[in-house]
C-alpha positions as CSV (number, residue, x, y, z in Angstrom):
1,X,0.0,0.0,0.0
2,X,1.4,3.6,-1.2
3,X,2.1,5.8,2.1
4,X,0.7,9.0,2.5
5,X,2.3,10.9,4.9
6,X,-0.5,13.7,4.7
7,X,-4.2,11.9,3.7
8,X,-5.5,14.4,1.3
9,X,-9.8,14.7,2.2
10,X,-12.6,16.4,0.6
11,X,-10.8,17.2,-3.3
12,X,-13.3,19.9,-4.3
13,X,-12.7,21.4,-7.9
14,X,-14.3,25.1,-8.4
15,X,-14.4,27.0,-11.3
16,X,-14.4,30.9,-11.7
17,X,-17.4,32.5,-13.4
18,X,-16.7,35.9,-12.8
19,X,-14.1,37.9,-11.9
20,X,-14.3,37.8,-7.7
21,X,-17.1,35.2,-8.1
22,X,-16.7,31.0,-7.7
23,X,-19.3,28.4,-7.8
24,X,-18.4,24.8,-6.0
25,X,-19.4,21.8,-7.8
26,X,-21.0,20.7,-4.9
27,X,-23.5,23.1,-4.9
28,X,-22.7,24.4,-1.6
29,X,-21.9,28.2,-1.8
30,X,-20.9,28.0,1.9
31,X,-18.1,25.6,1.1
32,X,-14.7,26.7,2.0
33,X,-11.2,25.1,-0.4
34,X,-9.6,22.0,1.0
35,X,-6.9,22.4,3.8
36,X,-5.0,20.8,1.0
37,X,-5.2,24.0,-1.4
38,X,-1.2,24.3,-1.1
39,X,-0.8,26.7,-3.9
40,X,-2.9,29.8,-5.1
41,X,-5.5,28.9,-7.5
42,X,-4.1,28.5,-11.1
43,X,-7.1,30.4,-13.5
44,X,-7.0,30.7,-17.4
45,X,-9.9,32.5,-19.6
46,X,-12.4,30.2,-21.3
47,X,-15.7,31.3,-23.2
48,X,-16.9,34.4,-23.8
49,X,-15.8,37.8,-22.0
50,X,-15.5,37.3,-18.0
51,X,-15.0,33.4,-18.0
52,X,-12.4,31.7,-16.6
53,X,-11.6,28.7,-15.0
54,X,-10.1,28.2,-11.8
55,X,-8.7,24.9,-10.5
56,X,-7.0,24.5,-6.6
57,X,-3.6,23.0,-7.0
58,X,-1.6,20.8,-4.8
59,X,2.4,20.7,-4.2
60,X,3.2,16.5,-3.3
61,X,6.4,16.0,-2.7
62,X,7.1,11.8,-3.8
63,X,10.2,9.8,-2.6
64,X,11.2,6.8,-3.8
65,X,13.7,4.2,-4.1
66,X,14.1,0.9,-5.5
67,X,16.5,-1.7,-7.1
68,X,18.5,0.3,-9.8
69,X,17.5,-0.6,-13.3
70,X,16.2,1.0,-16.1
71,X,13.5,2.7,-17.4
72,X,12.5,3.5,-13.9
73,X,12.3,7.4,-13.8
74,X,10.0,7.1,-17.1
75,X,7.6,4.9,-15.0
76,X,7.3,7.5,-12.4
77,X,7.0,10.2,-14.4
78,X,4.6,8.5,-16.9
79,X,2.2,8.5,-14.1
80,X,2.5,12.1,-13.0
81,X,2.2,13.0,-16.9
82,X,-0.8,10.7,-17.6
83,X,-2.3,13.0,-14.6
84,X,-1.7,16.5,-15.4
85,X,1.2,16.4,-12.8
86,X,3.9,19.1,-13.0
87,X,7.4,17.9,-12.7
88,X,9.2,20.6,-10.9
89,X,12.2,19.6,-9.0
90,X,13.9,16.8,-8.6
91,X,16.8,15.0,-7.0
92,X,18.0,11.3,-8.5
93,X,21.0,9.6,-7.4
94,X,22.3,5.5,-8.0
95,X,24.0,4.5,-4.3
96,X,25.1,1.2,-3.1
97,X,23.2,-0.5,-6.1
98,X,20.0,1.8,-5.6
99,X,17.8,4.2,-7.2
100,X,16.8,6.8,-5.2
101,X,14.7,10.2,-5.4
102,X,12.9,12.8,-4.4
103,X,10.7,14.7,-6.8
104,X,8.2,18.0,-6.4
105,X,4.8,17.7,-8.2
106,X,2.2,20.3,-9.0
107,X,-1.2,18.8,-9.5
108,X,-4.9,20.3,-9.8
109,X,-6.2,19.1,-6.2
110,X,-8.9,17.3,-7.3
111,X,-6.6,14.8,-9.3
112,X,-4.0,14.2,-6.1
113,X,-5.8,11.1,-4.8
114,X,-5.9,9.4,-8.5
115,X,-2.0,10.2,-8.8
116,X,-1.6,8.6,-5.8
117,X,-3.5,5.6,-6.6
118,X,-1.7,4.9,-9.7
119,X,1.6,5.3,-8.2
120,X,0.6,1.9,-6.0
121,X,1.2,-0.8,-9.1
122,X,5.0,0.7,-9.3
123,X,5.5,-0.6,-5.8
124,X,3.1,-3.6,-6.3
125,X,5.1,-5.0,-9.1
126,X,8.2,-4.4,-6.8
127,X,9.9,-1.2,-8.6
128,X,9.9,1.8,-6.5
129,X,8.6,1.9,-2.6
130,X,7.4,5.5,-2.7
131,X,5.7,7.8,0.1
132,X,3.8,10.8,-1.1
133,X,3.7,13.6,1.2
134,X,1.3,16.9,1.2
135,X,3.2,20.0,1.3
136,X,2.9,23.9,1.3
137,X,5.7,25.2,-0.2
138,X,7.2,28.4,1.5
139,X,7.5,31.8,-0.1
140,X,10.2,33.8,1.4
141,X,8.9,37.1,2.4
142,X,12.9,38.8,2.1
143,X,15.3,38.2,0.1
144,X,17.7,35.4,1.6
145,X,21.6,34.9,1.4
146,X,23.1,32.1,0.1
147,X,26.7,30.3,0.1
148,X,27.5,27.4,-1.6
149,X,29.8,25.2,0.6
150,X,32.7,23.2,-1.1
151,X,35.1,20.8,1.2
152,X,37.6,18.5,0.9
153,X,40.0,16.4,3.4
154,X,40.7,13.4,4.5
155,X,38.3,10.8,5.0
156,X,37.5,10.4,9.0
157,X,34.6,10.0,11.6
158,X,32.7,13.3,12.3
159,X,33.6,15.4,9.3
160,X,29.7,15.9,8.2
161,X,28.4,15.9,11.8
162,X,30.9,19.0,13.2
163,X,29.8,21.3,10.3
164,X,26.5,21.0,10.4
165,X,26.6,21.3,14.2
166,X,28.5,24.3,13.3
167,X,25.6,25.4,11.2
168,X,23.1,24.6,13.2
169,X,23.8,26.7,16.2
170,X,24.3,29.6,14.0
171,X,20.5,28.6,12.4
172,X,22.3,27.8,9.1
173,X,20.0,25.8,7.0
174,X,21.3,23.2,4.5
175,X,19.4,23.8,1.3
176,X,21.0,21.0,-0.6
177,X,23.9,18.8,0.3
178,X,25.8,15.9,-1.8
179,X,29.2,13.9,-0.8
180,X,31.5,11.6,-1.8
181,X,34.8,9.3,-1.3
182,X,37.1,8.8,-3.4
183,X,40.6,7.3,-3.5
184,X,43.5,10.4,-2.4
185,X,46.0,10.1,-5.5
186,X,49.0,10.5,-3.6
187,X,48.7,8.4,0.2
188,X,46.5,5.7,-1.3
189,X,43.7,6.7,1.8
190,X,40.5,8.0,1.1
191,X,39.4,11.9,0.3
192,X,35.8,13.2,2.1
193,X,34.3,15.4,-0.2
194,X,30.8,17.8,0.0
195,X,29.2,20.5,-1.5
196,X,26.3,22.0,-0.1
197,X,24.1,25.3,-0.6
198,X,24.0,27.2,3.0
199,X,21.0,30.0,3.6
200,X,21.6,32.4,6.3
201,X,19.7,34.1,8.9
202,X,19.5,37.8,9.1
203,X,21.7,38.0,11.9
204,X,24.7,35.6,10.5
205,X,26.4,37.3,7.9
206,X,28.9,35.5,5.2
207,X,32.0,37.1,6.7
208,X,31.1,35.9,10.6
209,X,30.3,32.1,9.0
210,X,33.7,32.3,7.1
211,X,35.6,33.0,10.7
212,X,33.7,29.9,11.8
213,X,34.1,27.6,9.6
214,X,37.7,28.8,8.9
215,X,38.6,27.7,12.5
216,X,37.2,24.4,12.2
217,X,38.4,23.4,8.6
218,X,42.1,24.0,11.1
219,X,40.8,22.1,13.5
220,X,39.2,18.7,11.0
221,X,42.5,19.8,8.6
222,X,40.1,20.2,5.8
223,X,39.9,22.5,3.4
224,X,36.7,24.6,2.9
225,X,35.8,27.2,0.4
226,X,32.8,29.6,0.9
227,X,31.2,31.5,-2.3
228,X,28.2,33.4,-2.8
229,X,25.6,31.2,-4.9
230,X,24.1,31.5,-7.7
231,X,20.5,32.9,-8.2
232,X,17.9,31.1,-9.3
């Protein structure tokens, strides 16, 4: 059985028939929008002068992993298409002989549950164990900083778990985050390498988290670069 982490209730489509003015196809006029309505409405003109439609979407967020093989990212994203789904973002990554991912979809509210439902045979037939989760994405409301993190060093216990408690006490959150090991060309040992995209506080600036971090790439002898990221 597909998890849900969030069980999506009451899918209720509307439609706009004038500007300021909705109808419910239930014919309730005193019905309010699903809890689930994690997105603003997404409305496009139809008919004559003053029509539009107007449909409540819904952000899922879908994780899965499975045996790696392929063709398996076509059948989860066959499924979203064969929906009306939105692709957004995604993460994919092969580890250890496994496929695993994490993808955002946009969908009109009242087709979550169906989605859903069909995502169930790719775990029945033993593909992908996936978990769909209800979420509300967040809008910023200022306009955040953001450092892209880039280390390297020796391979030992702790490396990953002193930086982000570094972080962490400074409320630096970790946007995004991948690592490695590889072979060290010269001693034969392993190298520990990660990159990651930091978002500061208000209060943290980039030249206080450079002290820190600074200090403790001395302390792990790592070396650790701090740039300003891209936008977008």
């Amino acid at each position: 059985m597909l998890r849900l982490a969030h069980r999506l209730v009451s899918l209720d489509r509307f439609r706009g028939i004038t500007e300021g003015r909705f109808k419910w196809t239930d014919g309730n006029p005193n019905h309010r929008p699903s809890s689930n309505a994690t997105r603003p409405p997404e409305c496009r003109d139809v008919g004559g002068p003053g029509m539009r439609y107007c449909e409540l979407m819904a952000t899922l967020v879908l994780t899965a992993i499975g045996d790696d093989h392929a063709g398996l990212v076509g059948a989860l994203s066959g499924v979203v298409a064969d929906h009306g789904g939105n692709w957004e973002k995604s993460r994919m990554a092969h580890l250890a002989g496994k496929f695993a991912g994490i993808v955002m979809v946009t969908i009109a509210e009242e087709n979550a549950e169906a989605l859903i439902r069909d995502l169930e045979p790719l775990q029945a037939r033993g593909l992908l164990d996936i978990t769909a989760t209800l979420s509300t994405p967040i809008q910023p409301t200022v306009e955040l900083t953001r450092l892209t993190l880039e280390l390297v060093g020796l391979d030992q216990p702790g490396i990953l778990r002193d930086i982000s408690d570094a972080l962490s006490i400074r409320r630096v959150s970790i946007e995004e985050l991948e690592t490695e090991t590889s072979s060290a060309p010269l001693d034969g040992g392993m190298l520990f390498k990660a990159r990651a995209v930091l978002v500061l506080p208000d209060d943290v600036s980039a030249e206080t988290l450079t002290d820190v971090l600074e200090d403790l790439a001395h302390q792990l002898m790592v070396d650790i670069e701090l740039n300003e990221a891209d936008a977008g």
